[in-house]
N, C-alpha and C positions, 0 to 999 in steps of 0.2 A: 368520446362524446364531447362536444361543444357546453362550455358554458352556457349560460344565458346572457351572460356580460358580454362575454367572447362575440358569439350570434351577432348581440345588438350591433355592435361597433362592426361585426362586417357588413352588417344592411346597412347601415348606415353610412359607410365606404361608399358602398356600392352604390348607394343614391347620390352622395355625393357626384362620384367617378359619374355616374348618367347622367346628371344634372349640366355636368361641365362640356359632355360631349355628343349632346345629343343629335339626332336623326335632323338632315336638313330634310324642310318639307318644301314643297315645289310649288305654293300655294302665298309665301311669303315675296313681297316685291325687293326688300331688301336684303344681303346677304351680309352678315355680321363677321369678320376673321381679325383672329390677331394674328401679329407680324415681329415675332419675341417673344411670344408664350408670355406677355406680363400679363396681371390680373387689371389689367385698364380696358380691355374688350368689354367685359363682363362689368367695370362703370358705363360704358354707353350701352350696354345692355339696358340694363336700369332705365338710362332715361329715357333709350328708345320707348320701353314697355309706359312708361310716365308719359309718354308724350302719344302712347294707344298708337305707335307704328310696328303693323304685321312684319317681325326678322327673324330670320332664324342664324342663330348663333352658331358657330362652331368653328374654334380658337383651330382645329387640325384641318380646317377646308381644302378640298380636294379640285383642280379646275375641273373634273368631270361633275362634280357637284351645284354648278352655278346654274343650271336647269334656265328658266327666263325672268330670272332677274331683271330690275331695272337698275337697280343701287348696290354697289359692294363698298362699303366700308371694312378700309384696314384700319387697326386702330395698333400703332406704332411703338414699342416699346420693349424693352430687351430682357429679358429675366433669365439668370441660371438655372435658377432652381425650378422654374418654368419648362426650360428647355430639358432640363433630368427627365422632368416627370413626362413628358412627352417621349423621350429615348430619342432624340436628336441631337445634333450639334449647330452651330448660328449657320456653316455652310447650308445643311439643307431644310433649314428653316426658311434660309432667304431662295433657295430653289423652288422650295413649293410654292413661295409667296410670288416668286416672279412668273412661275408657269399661269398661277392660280391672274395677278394681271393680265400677262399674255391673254390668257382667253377671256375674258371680262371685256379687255379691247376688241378684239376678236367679234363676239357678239355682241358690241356695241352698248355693253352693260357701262354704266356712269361711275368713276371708283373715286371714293371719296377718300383721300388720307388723316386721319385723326391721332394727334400724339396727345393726352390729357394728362400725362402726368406733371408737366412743368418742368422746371428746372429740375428738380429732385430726381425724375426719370431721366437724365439725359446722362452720359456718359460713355466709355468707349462701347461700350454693347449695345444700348439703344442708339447709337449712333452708326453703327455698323448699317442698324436696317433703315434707318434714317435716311440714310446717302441711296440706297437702293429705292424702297419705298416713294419717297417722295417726288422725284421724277413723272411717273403713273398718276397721281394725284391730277384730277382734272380742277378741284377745290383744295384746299387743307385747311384742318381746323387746329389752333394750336392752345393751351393752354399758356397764360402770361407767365415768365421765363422761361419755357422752352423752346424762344427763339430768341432769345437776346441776342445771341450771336450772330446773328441773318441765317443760321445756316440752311430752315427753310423755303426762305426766298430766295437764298442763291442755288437751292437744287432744283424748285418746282418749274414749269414748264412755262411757256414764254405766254402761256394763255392762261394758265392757272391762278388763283385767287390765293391769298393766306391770308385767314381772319385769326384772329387773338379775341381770347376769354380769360376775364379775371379768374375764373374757376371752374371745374370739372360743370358746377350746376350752369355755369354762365355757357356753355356750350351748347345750349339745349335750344336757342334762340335762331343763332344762323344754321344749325343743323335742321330746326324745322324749315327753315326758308330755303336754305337749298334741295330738300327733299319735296315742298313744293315743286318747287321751278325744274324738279326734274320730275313730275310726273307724279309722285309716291302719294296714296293718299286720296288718290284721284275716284 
């Protein structure tokens, strides 16, 4: 027999664990995925929700799951312990993120790249999906020091935009305007 402490703490798991991975619905114009299992999705989570734009989230996104989308935001960032709890490794992290592109371009869905952690977030691991990622970005949005280095100006595409924000909050501005200008909202 189960405690009642026991109990509590695996509902509570459990909601957690549902909370993080929930059901994409087909009714949402933008599609929310991380690209590194960091917990940075789940900040433009946030503000998409503050800013009242219909996403649906879901960090392990599948390209059969992108339904008719107008907007896929990856939000760019590398975590170990992210990647444990998912039971992967960065190889086929950045496999699904690239098929999960592929078809996003495919059906002509808009894929916005987002890195928000700054400098703090950058290193050999979020830099792995950094150099993949970024390329696909038809915009990117970056948090101030996480491109000190150009690195993503020198990877984004010869038509592609990189805006910089003092802070995770200061994103919330051209990300509404680009989701404007693409439709979202409408």
């Amino acid at each position: 027999m189960f405690s009642k402490g026991r109990l509590l703490r695996g509902l509570l798991w459990g909601l957690m664990l549902a909370s993080c991975f929930p059901a994409v619905s087909s009714a949402a114009e933008v599609a929310l995925m991380s690209v590194g299992q960091s917990p940075d999705a789940m900040m433009v989570r946030v503000l998409l929700k503050k800013m009242k734009v219909d996403s649906d989230y879901n960090a392990m996104l599948q390209k059969t799951e992108l339904g008719d989308r107008k907007v896929l935001i990856a939000v760019v960032g590398g975590s170990s312990k992210g990647l444990g709890a998912a039971g992967i490794d960065k190889e086929q992290e950045m496999e699904r993120a690239r098929e999960v592109f592929g078809e996003a371009k495919a059906k002509g869905i808009r894929i916005l790249v987002m890195h928000v952690g700054g400098e703090g977030r950058r290193g050999e691991l979020s830099d792995f999906f950094v150099k993949d990622s970024v390329p696909f970005g038809e915009k990117i949005i970056v948090v101030k020091g996480g491109n000190d280095d150009g690195i993503f100006d020198s990877l984004k595409g010869p038509d592609a935009t990189v805006t910089t924000a003092e802070k995770i909050q200061g994103t919330q501005e051209p990300l509404a305007e680009i989701l404007k200008e693409w439709g979202v909202g409408d």
